[in-house]
N, C-alpha and C positions, 0 to 999 in steps of 0.2 A: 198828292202834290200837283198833278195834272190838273184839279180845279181852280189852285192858286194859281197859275199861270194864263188859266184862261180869263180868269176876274180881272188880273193885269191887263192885258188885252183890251177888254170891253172897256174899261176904265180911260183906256188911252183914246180911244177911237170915239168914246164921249165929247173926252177934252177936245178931239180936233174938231168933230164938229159946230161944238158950241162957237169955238173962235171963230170958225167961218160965218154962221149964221147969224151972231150976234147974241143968241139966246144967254139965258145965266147958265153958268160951267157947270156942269155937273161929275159929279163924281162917288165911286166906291171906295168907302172904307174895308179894309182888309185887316181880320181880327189878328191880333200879334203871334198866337199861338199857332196858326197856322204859316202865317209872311216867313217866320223864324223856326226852320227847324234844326233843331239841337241835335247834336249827336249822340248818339246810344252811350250807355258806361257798360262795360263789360263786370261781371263781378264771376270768381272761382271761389266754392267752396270746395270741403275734403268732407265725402259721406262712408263714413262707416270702415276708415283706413287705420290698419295694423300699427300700435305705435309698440316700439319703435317699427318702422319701415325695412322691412329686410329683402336681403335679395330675392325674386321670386316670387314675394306675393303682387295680389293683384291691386293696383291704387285708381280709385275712382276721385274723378274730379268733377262738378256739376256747374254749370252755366247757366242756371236756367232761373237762377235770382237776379240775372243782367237787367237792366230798366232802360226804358226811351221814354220823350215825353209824350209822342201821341200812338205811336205803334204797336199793336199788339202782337205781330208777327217780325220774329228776329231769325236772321241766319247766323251761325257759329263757324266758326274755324279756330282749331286747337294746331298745336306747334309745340316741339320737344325742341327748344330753341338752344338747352345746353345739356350734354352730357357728357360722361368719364369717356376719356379715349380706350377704342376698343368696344365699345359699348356699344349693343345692337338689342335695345330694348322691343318688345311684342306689343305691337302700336295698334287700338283697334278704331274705329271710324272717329275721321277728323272735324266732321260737320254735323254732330248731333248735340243738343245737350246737355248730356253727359260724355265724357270721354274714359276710356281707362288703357293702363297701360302696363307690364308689366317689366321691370329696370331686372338685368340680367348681372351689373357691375358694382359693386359699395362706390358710393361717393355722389355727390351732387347734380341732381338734375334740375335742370328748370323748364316750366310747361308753361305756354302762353295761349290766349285766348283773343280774337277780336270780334266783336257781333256789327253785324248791318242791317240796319232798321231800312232796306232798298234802297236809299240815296248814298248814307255815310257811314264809315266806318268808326267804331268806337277809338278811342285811346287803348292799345296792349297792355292788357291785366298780364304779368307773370307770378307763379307760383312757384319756392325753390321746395325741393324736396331732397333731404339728406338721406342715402338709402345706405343700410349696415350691414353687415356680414352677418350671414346664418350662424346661430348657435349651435350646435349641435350637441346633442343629448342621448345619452348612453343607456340603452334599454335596463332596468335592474337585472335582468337576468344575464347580462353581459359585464356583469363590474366588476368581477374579480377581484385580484389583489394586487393593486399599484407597485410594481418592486423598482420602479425607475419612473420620475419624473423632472424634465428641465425647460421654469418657463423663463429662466436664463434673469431672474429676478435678482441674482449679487452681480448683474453686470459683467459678468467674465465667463468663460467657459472653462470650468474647472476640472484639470485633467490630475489621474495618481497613477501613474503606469504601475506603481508599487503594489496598489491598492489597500497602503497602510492608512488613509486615513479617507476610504472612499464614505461619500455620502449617497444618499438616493437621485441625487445630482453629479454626481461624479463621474467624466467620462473615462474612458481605460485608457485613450489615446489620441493623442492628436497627430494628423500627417499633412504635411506641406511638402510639397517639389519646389524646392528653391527658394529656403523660407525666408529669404528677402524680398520674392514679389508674390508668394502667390499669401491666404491672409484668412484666418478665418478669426471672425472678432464680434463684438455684441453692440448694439446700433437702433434706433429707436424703429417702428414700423413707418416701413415706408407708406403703409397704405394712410397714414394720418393720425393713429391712435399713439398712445405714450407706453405701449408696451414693449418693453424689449425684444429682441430679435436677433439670430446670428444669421450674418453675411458672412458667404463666401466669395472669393473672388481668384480669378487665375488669370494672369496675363499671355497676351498672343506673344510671347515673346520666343516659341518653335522650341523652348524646353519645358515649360510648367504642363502640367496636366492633372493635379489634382490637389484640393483640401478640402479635407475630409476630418471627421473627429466618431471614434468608435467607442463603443460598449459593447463589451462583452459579455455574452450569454450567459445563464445563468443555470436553468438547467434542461434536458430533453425533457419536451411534452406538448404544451398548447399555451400559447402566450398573444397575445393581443396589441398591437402598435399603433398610434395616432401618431403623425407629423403634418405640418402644414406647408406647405411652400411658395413661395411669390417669384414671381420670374418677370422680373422687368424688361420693357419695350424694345429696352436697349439689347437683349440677348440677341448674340451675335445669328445666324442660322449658318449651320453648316452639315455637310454630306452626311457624317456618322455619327452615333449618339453620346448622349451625356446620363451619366449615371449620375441620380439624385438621391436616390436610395437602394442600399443591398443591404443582403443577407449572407454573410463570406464564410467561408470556410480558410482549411488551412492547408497548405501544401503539401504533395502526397509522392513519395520517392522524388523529391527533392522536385517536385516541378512545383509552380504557384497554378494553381485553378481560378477557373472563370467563378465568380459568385454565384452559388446556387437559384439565391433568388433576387431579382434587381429590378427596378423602377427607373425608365428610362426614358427620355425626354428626345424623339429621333427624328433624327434628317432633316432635309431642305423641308420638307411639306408644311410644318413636323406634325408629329402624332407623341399620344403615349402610347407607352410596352409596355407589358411586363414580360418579363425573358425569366426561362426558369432552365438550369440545366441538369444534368442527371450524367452518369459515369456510365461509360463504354466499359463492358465487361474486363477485366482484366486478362489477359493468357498467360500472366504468371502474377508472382507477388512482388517483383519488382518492373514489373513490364513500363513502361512511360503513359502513365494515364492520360488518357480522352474522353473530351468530355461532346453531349449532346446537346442543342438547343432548341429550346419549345418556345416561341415566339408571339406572345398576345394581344393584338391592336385592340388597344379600350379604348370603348366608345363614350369619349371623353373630348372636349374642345380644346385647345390649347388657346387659355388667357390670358393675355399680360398685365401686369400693374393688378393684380385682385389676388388674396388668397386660395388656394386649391387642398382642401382637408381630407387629407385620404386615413384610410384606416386600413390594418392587414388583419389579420384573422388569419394565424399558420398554425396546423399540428404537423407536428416535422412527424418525416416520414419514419421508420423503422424496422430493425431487420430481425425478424423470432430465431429461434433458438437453429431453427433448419435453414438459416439465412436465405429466408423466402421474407419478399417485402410486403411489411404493412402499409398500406398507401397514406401517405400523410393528405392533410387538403389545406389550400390557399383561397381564400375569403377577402375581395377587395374591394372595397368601396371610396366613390367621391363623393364629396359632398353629401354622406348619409344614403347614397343610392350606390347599391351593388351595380359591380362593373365586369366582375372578371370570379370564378370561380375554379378551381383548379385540382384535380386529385390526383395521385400517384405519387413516382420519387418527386422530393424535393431536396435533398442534401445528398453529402458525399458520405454516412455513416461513417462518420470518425467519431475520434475518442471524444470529441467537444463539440456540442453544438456549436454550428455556424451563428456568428457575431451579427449583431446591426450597426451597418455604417450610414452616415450621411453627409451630404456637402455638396462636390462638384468632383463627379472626375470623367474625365475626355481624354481615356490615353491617346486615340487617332489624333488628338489636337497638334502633339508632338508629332506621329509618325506624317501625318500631314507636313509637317514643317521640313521633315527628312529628304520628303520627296516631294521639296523645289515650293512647295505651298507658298506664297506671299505671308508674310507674317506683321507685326507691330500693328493689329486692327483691335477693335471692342476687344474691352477684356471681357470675360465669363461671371458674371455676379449671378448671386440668389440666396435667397431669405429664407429659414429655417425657424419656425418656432412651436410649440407648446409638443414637447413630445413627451407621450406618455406608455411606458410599455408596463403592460396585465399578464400578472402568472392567471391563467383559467384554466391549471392542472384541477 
């Protein structure tokens, strides 16, 4: 471009002299393609990207079919100009190219491009990209025998406390505190698809603390559990944890025990747990039972607004004939990657295996409230779906 300016130049200082001297004017013509430079067009294609697009994998974008009219040397700059909130996708160099990038969230991103041919910049090319939820796929050697599954497909969460007309959908139980505010009911995904989903919800109102819906065990051995859970933006953060899912037992000389095994969602930071407890020796057969807690921070992110697919893997523990224990083991995985593995007691050996609950429960929510807590803030929501528990006796 430096040349076209100088040809202007010399062009002018013709003209002037010619007027002064009298001579005829002279002058340079300047070819149009050069007088006139046009701006670059950006162009983004997709080389070699996973359809459908899921969380995790890695998506390349290329820029490198961009055009100018006389330039053969372009600069690029790439921009992640929309993402899902929360979203903190693995961004790799902005000015080459090609760019890739890997979306950690489901839901819509959009990637933009501008090229500069060294004077001007093009018009912003964007590209949207709808990224989906991991599948997850159950090894064959893990598929046991299905004895409970609810992807909550009749709409309703169908409970027989009787268990006169239970189905493989049928829960044993449903529990509410205050069962005019707190709620558990079936609602489409919040993440955007038309699949059903049970929300729970519990309001700050310094008495609810829990809704929850149970099944009950089936029998001692080795059983396999998938649930999924969403825990929107909105979840309030507070001091003590919220149990999303347990493994419960039943009361033992009339006290109620802590849940053997439980999935817990904790504190101001937060983290997940899983908390596993185990009985304190007894000094007689009616003595007031106590219990132990084993406390395990899994290295797991806490997301909002995206699904989180866990899976347990429990051989409940047991006691031989010389009431010496057989260790049971705990198996847990997100998202298809092991998180937490666990051996020894895991129940209280009672007469009946320990039940699987799930929902919301926050007792401190209440005893918080007791002691002076501000209360009437965010209620407690979260989304529960496709659960499936495997006899792998």
């Amino acid at each position: 471009m430096k040349k076209i300016k100088y040809s202007l130049v010399f062009s002018i200082l013709l003209g002037l002299t010619a007027c002064g001297g009298g001579s005829d004017e002279v002058s340079k013509e300047i070819p149009p393609n050069e007088a006139n430079n046009m701006a670059p067009v950006a162009i983004i294609q997709s080389k070699n990207n996973p359809v459908p697009i899921v969380v995790g994998s890695t998506i390349v974008l290329d820029g490198s079919e961009s055009t100018d009219d006389h330039s053969s040397t372009l600069t690029y700059q790439w921009s992640v100009k929309l993402k899902p909130e929360n979203s903190s996708p693995s961004i790799g160099s902005t000015n080459t190219k090609k760019f890739n990038f890997i979306p950690d969230t489901i839901g819509n991103y959009e990637v933009s491009l501008i090229v500069n041919d060294g004077e001007l910049d093009s018009l912003i090319s964007v590209v949207s990209i709808q990224v989906v939820e991991k599948q997850i796929t159950q090894p064959p050697n893990e598929l046991g025998k299905v004895v409970f599954r609810d992807g909550f497909w009749t709409g309703k969460i169908n409970v027989d406390k009787q268990n006169v007309n239970a189905n493989d959908y049928t829960w044993s139980e449903m529990a509410l505190e205050m069962e005019n505010s707190s709620s558990a009911e079936i609602v489409k995904d919040p993440a955007g698809s038309s699949q059903n989903v049970a929300k729970f919800t519990v309001p700050d109102d310094g008495q609810s603390f829990r809704a929850e819906i149970q099944r009950k065990q089936f029998k001692w051995g080795h059983y396999n559990y998938s649930v999924s859970h969403y825990i929107p933006s909105t979840w309030p953060i507070f001091k003590y944890g919220t149990i999303l899912a347990q493994w419960h037992g039943y009361s033992l000389n009339n006290k109620n025990l802590n849940p053997p095994i439980a999935l817990v969602l904790n504190g101001e930071k937060p983290e997940w747990q899983l908390h596993v407890y185990h009985l304190k020796p007894l000094s007689s057969p009616l003595d007031a039972p106590e219990t132990v807690l084993n406390r395990y921070i899994l290295d797991v992110p806490v997301t909002y607004n995206q699904w989180n697919n866990w899976n347990f893997d429990i051989q409940w523990s047991q006691l031989d004939a010389n009431n010496q224990l057989i260790p049971g083991l705990i198996v847990v995985k997100h998202n298809d990657k092991e998180v937490a593995r666990v051996s020894g007691e895991n129940n209280y050996h009672q007469a009946w295996p320990p039940y699987f609950q799930m929902g919301i429960y926050r007792s401190s929510w209440r005893e918080g409230a007791l002691l002076n807590r501000p209360i009437g803030g965010q209620p407690i929501e979260v989304f529960h779906k496709d659960v499936v528990i495997k006899d792998l006796n």
